[in-house]
C-alpha positions in Angstrom: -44.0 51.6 90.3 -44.7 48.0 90.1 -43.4 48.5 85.9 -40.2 50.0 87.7 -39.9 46.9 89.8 -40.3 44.5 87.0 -37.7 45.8 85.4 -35.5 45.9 87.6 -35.9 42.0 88.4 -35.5 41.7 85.1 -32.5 43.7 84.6 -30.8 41.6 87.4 -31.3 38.4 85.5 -30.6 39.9 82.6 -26.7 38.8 82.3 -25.5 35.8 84.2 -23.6 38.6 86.8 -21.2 36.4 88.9 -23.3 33.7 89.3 -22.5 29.5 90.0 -22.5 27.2 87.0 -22.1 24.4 87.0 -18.7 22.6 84.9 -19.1 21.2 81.1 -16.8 18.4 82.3 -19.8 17.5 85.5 -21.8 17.4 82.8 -20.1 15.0 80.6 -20.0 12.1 83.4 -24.0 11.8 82.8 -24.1 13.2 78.3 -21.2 11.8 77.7 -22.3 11.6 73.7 -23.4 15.5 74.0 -20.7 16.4 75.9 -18.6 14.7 73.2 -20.2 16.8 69.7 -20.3 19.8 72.2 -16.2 19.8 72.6 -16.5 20.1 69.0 -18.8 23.1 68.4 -17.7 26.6 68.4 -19.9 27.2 71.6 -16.5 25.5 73.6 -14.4 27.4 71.7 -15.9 30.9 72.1 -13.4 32.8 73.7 -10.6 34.9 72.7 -8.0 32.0 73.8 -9.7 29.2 71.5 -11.5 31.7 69.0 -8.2 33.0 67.4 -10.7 35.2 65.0 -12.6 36.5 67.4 -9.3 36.8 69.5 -7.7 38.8 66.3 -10.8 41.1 66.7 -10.6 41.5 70.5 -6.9 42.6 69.9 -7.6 45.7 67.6 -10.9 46.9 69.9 -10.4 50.0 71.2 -12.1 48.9 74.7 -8.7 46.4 74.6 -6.7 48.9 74.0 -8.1 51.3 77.0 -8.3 48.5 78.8 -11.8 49.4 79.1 -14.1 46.5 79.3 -14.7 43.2 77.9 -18.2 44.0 76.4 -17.7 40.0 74.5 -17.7 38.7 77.3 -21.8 38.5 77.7 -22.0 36.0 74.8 -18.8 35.1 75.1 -17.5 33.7 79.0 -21.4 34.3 80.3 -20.1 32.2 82.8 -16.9 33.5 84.2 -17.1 34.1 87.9 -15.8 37.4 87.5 -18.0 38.6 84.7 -19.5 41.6 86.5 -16.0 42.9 86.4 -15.4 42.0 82.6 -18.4 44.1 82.1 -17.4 47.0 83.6 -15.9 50.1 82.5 -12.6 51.4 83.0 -11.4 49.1 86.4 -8.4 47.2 83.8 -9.8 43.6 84.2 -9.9 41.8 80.6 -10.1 38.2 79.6 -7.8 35.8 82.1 -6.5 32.8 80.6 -5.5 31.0 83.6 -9.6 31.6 84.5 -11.0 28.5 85.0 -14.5 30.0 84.7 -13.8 32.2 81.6 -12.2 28.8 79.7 -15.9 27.1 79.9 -16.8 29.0 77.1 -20.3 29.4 76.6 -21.2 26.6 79.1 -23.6 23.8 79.1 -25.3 25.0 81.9 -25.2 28.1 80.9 -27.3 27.4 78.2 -30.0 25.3 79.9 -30.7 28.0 82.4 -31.9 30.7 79.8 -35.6 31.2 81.1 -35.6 34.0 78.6 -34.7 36.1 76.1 -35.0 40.0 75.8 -34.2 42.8 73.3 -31.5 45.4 73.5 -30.4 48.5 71.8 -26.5 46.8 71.2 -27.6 43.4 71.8 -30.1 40.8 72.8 -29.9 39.5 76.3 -30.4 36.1 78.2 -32.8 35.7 81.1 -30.4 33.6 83.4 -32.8 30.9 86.1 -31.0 31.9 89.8 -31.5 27.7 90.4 -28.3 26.0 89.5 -29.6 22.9 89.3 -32.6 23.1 87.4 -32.6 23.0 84.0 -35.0 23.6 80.9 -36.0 21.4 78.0 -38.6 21.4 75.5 -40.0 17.8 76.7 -43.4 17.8 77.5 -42.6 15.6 80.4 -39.0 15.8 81.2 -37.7 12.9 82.7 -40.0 10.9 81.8 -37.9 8.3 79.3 -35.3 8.0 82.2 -35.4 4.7 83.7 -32.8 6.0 87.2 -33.3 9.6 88.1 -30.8 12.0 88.4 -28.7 13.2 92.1 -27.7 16.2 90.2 -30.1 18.2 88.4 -34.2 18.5 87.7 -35.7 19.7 84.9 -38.5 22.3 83.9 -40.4 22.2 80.6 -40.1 25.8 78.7 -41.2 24.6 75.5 -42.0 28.4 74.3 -37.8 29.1 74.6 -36.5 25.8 73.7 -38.2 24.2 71.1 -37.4 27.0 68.1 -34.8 28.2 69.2 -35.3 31.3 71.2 -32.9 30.3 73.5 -30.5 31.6 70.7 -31.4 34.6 70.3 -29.9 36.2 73.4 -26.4 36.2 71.9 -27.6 36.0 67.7 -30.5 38.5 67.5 -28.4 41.7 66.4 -24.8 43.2 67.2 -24.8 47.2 67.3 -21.7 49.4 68.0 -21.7 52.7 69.9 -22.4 54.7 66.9 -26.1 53.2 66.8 -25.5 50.9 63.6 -26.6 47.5 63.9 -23.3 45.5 62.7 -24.4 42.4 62.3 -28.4 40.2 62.7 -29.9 36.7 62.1 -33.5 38.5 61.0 -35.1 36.0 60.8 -38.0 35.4 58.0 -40.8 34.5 60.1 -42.8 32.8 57.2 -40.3 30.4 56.5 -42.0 27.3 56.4 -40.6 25.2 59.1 -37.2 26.1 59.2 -35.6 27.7 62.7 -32.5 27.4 64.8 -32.9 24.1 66.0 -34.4 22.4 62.9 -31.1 23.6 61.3 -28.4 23.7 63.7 -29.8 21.1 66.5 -31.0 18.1 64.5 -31.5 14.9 65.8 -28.7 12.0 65.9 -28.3 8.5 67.1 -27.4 7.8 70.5 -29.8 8.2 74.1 -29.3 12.1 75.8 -27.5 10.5 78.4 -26.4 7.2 80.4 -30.3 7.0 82.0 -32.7 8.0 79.2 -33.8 5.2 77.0 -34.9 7.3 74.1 -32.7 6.1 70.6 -32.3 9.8 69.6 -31.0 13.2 71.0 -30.6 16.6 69.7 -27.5 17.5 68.5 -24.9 19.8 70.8 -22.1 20.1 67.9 -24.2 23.2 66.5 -23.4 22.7 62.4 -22.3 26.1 61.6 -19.3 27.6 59.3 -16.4 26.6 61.5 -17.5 22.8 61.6 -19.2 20.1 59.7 -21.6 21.4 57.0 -23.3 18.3 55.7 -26.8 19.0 57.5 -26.7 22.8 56.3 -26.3 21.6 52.9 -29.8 20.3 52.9 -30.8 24.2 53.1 -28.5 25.1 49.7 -30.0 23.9 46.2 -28.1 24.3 43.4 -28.8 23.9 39.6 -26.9 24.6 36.0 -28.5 25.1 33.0 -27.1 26.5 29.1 -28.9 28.2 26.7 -30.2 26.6 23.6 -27.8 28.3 21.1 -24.7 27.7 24.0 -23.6 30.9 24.2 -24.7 31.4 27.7 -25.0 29.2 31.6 -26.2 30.1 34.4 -25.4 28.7 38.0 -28.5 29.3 40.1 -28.5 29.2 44.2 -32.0 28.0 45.6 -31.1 29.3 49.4 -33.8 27.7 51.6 -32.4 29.4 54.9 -34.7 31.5 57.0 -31.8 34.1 57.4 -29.3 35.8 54.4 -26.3 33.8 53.1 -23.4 35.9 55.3 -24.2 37.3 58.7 -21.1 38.3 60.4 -19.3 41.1 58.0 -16.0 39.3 58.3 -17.5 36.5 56.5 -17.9 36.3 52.8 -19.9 33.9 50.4 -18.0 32.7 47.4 -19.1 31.3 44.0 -16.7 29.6 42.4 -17.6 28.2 39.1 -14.9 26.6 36.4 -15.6 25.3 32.8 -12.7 22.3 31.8 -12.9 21.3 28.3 -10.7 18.5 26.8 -8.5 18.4 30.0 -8.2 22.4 30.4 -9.9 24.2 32.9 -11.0 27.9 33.0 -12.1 29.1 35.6 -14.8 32.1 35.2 -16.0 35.0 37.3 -16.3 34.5 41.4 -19.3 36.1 42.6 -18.5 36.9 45.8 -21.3 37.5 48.4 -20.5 39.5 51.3 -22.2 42.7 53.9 -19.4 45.4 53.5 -19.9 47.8 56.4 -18.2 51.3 56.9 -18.3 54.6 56.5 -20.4 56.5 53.3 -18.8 60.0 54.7 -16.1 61.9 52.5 -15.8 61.4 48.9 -16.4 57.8 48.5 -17.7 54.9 50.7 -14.9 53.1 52.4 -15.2 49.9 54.8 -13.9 50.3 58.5 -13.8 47.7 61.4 -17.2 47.1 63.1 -16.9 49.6 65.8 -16.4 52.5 63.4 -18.9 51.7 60.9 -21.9 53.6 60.6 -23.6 52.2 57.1 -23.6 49.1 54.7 -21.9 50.3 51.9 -22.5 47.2 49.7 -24.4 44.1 50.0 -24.3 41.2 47.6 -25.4 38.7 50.2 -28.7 36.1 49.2 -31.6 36.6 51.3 -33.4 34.4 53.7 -35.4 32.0 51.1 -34.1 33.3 48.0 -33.7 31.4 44.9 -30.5 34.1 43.1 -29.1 33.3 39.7 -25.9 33.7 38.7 -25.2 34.2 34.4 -22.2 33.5 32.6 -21.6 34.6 28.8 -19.4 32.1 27.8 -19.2 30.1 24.1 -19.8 26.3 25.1 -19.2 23.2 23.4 -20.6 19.7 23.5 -18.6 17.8 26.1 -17.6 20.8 28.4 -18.3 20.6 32.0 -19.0 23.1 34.3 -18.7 23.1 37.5 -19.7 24.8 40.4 -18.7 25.7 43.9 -20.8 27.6 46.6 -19.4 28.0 50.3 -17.7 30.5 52.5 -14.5 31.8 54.1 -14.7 32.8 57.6 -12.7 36.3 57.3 -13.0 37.7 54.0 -9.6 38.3 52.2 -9.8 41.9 52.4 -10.0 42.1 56.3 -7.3 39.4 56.6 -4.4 41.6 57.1 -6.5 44.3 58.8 -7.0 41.9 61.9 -3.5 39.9 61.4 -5.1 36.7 60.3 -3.3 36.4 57.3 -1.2 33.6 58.1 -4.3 31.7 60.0 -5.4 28.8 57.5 -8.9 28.8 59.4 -9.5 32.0 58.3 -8.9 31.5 54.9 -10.3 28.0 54.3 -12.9 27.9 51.3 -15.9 25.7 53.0 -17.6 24.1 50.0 -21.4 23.6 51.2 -22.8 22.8 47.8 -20.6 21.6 45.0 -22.3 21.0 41.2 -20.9 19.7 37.8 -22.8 19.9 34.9 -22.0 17.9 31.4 -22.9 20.4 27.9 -24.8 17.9 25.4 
């Protein structure tokens, strides 16, 4: 009885229901610097009104189309007053742009009230505090370096959630669709030295947390992923070129220091991109293409379908989490020729472009060089 209990406390917490958050822009007036890299990160721009991939997506669902529920919307608006409704099946309410509470995104406040994070069978889920103004950090002593004190919120120390990124894994653990198969997962390599989801995608940067701390760093709130700046991912990405002796023969190899594979989502797509240009004239050579194809293995031949429908991974040429991969080329060099090489990623794979309608969307096709190489044959 008292296991039945527990989980149903839990169960309560478990989404953020219809519950008070407070607004991103409140929370700009004292992180004016965070709020300020946050605007930029794809965390403000989650929803299907600023997300016009994710929008694209929403659009073909078949939940859309029954006007059945908004089953995003977890991850996606957590904070929308009306998210019990989002949630539910079969009652017609779907995302409202004129929602205040849906356009926060995944909010700020949101994110600093995640006491927790559980496993699902479609999807992790977020332990949501009931306190809307206190917040968690991973300081040992949180507020501490601040020389007024805040009239808005306090703050609780949860180092075990905050300070590797567990936090994260509400929303980023694993995506499965009705037919059991797990679309899309971080995976995480546990014995990767060091590396985890802040390291990587919450560095530290100039500039004091906010108008009362006096600390000369902060963590970074722009969240360095595939839609924005790459620079700090890049440090994750080696690359190297080498020929053979008799030059009849290169190879581009990837050194991919990430605790996690190369592509996650299966709309993305990794690309290799190499070129040789000898005496002005270029030539460009074989893209390797690195990508999780998901779909259907029934009938006479494998053939990809939209997430929802997918019941397999029919092909996967993705790099996994710390993997060095190389990448030969038979090709007759000469003394002089350089090669050059380009590794980065599209956000919707050119296959699926017109199968979601994004063909025309430059976003979606933009080529996001991470690591770029050149290479001079002696």
């Amino acid at each position: 009885m008292k296991k039945f209990l527990l989980l149903c406390a839990l169960s309560s917490l478990a989404f953020a229901g219809n519950m008070h958050f407070a607004k991103n822009q409140k929370c700009s007036e004292c992180h004016p610097a965070i709020y300020k890299e946050y605007k930029t990160s794809q965390h403000a721009k989650a929803t299907i009104f600023e997300d016009k991939i994710h929008g694209a997506v929403y659009d073909k669902h078949p939940q859309h189309w029954k006007i059945e529920k908004y089953r995003c919307g977890a991850c996606h608006t957590p904070t929308a007053d009306n998210l019990n409704e989002l949630l539910a099946p079969n009652n017609g309410v779907i995302p409202d742009i004129d929602n205040e509470t849906q356009n926060e995104a995944v909010a700020c406040a949101y994110c600093h009230r995640i006491e927790d994070t559980t496993d699902g069978k479609a999807f992790g889920r977020n332990i949501v505090s009931k306190e809307e103004k206190v917040y968690f950090t991973k300081k040992e002593n949180p507020g501490k370096e601040i020389f007024g004190k805040s009239s808005f919120h306090k703050l609780k120390t949860n180092k075990e959630v905050f300070e590797n990124g567990k936090m994260c894994m509400g929303c980023h653990a694993h995506k499965s669709n009705k037919k059991q198969f797990q679309v899309c997962s971080t995976d995480i390599n546990q014995a990767a030295p060091k590396k985890n989801c802040i390291e990587c995608h919450m560095h530290k940067v100039d500039g004091a947390p906010s108008k009362f701390s006096k600390e000369a760093k902060h963590t970074y709130h722009g969240f360095p992923g595939l839609h924005g700046d790459l620079t700090n991912l890049s440090q994750y990405i080696g690359m190297t070129i080498t020929n053979t002796d008799d030059k009849q023969m290169f190879t581009v190899t990837i050194d991919h220091d990430a605790p996690h594979a190369s592509v996650l989502h299966p709309l993305r797509m990794g690309k290799l991109e190499v070129s040789v240009t000898r005496d002005g004239q270029v030539t460009k050579m074989q893209t390797r293409k690195l990508v999780k194809l998901i779909g259907s293995k029934e009938g006479a031949s494998p053939s990809p379908t939209p997430p929802w429908l997918a019941t397999s991974i029919i092909k996967d040429t993705r790099i996994p989490a710390n993997t060095t991969k190389a990448y030969p080329y038979k090709w007759e060099l000469k003394s002089g020729d350089v090669i050059t090489a380009k590794f980065g990623y599209l956000l919707v794979k050119p296959g699926a472009l017109e199968k979601f309608d994004l063909q025309d969307n430059k976003e979606a096709k933009k080529f996001r060089i991470i690591k770029e190489q050149s290479f001079t044959v002696k």
